[in-house]
C-alpha positions as CSV (number, residue, x, y, z in Angstrom):
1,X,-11.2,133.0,-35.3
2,X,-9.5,129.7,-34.2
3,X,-13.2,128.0,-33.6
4,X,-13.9,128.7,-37.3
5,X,-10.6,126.9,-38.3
6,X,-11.9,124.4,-36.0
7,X,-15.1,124.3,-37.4
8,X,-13.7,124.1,-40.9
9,X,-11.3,121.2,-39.9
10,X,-13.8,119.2,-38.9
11,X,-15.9,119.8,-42.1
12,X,-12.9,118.9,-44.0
13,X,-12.6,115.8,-42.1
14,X,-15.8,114.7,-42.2
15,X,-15.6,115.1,-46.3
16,X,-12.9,112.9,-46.4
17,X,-14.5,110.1,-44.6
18,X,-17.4,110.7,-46.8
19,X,-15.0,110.3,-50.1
20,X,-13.6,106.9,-48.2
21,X,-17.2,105.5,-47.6
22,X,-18.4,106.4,-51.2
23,X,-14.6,105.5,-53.0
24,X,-14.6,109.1,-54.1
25,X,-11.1,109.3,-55.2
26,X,-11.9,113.7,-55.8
27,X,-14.6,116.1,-54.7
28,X,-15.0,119.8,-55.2
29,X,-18.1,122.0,-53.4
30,X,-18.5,125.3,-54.4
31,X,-21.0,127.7,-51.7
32,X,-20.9,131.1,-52.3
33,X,-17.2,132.5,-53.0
34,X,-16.0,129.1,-50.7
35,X,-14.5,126.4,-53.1
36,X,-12.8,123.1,-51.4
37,X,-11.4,120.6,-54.0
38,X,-10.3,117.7,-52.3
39,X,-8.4,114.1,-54.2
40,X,-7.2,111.2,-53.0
41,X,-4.3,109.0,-53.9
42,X,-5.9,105.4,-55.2
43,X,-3.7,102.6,-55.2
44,X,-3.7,101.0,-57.9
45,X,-5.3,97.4,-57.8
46,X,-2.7,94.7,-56.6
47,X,-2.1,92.3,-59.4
48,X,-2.3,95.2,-62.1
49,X,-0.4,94.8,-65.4
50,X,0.9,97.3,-67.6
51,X,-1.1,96.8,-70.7
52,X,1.2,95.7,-73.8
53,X,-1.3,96.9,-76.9
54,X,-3.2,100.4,-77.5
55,X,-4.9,101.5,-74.1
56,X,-8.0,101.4,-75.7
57,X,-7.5,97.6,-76.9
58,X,-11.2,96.1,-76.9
59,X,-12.2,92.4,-78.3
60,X,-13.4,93.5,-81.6
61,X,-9.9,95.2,-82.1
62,X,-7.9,92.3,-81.7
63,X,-10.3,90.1,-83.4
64,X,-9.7,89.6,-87.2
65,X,-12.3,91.1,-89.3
66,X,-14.0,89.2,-92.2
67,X,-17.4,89.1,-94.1
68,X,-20.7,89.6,-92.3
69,X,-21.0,85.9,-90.8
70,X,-19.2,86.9,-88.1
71,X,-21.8,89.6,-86.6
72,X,-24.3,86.7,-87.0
73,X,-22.3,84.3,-85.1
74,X,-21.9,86.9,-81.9
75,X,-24.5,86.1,-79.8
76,X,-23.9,83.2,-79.6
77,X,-20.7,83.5,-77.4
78,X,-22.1,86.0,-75.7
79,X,-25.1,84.5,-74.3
80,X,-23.8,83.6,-71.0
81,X,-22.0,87.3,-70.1
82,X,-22.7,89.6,-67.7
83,X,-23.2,93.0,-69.0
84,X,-21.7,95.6,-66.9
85,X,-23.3,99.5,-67.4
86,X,-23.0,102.5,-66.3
87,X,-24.7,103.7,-62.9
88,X,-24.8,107.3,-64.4
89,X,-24.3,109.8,-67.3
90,X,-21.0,110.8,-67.4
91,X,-17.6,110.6,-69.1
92,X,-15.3,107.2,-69.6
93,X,-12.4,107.2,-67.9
94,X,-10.5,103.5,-68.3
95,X,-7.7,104.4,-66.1
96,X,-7.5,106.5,-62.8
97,X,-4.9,109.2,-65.2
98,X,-3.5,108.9,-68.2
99,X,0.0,108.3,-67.6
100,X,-1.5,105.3,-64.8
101,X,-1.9,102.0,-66.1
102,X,-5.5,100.6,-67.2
103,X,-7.9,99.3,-64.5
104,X,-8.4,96.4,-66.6
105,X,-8.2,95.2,-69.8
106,X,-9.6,92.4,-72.2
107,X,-8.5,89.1,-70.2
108,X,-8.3,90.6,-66.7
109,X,-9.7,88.9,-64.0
110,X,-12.5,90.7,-61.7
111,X,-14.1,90.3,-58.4
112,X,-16.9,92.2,-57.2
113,X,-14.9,94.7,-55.5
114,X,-12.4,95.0,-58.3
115,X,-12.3,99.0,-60.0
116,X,-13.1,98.7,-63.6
117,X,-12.6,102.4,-64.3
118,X,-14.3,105.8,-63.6
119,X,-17.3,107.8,-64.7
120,X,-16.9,111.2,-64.1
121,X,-19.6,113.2,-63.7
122,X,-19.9,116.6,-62.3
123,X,-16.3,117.0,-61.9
124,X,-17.0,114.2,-59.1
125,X,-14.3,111.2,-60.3
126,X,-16.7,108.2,-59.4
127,X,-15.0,105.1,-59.2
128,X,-17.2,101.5,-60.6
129,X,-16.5,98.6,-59.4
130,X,-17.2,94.8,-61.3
131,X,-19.9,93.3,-58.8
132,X,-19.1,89.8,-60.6
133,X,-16.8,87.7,-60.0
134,X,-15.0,86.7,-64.0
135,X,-13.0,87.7,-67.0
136,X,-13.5,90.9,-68.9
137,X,-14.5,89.8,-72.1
138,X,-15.3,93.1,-73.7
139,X,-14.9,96.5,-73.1
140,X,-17.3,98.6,-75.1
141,X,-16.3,102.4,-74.8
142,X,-13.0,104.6,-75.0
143,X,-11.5,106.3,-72.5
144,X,-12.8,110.4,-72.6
145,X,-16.2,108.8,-74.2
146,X,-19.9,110.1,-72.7
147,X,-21.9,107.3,-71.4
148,X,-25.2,107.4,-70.2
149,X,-27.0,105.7,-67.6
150,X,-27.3,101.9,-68.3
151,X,-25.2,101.9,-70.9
152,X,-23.0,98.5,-71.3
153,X,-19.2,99.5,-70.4
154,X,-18.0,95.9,-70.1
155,X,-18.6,92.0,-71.0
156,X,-17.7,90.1,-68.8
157,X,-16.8,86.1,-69.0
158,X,-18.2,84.7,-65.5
159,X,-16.2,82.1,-63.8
């Protein structure tokens, strides 16, 4: 009996690091009648600021709307940003739970390690990260919103 709880320590364990390596912050495997669910508490990102306007505040929104010149004048600006997408189909999540603060909002500034937000996707919380160094110029989807795979999320201003 003890070398099963042994066994099923170390399986537990090894999870965990798995969830560290991948920056899982939750897991849950079902075998059989077995169910682990396992969730890890994520700091939030040092330098964070507690958003001011709606949580789902995106460029258009704060931008005044007028006649349709403005929709022909877009890509211009945008041009030179990098478009950041999703790296699977899965559901929006802008913040890591919805009393936490926002990963990042219009005007942050990312790095390439920086969290962005998370796509969850079979109950698996999967957390993306910038990979470019800049400003967030855009965001492009709503917290609880499906995404697919290589959908934009984010615009981002590079520096």
């Amino acid at each position: 009996m003890a070398e099963k709880q042994n066994s099923d320590l170390k399986r537990i364990k090894e999870l965990i690091d798995i969830m560290k390596q991948n920056n899982l912050v939750e897991v849950e495997i079902k075998h059989g009648d077995d169910k682990i669910f396992l969730k890890r508490y994520q700091e939030p990102p040092a330098g964070t600021s507690v958003p001011t306007a709606s949580k789902n505040t995106t460029a258009a929104a704060q931008a005044p709307k007028t006649e349709a010149e403005p929709t022909a004048s877009q890509p211009q600006p945008e041009e030179n940003l990098v478009e950041i997408t999703s790296p699977l189909v899965g559901t929006f999540y802008a913040a890591p739970s919805p009393e936490s603060d926002l990963y990042v909002e219009v005007g942050s500034q990312v790095e390439p390690q920086t969290v962005i937000c998370i796509v969850e996707a079979m109950k698996v919380m999967n957390e993306i990260k910038a990979e470019t160094s800049g400003t967030i110029a855009e965001i492009l989807v709503e917290t609880g919103q499906a995404v697919e795979y290589g959908q934009v999320l984010f615009k981002v201003k590079p520096d």
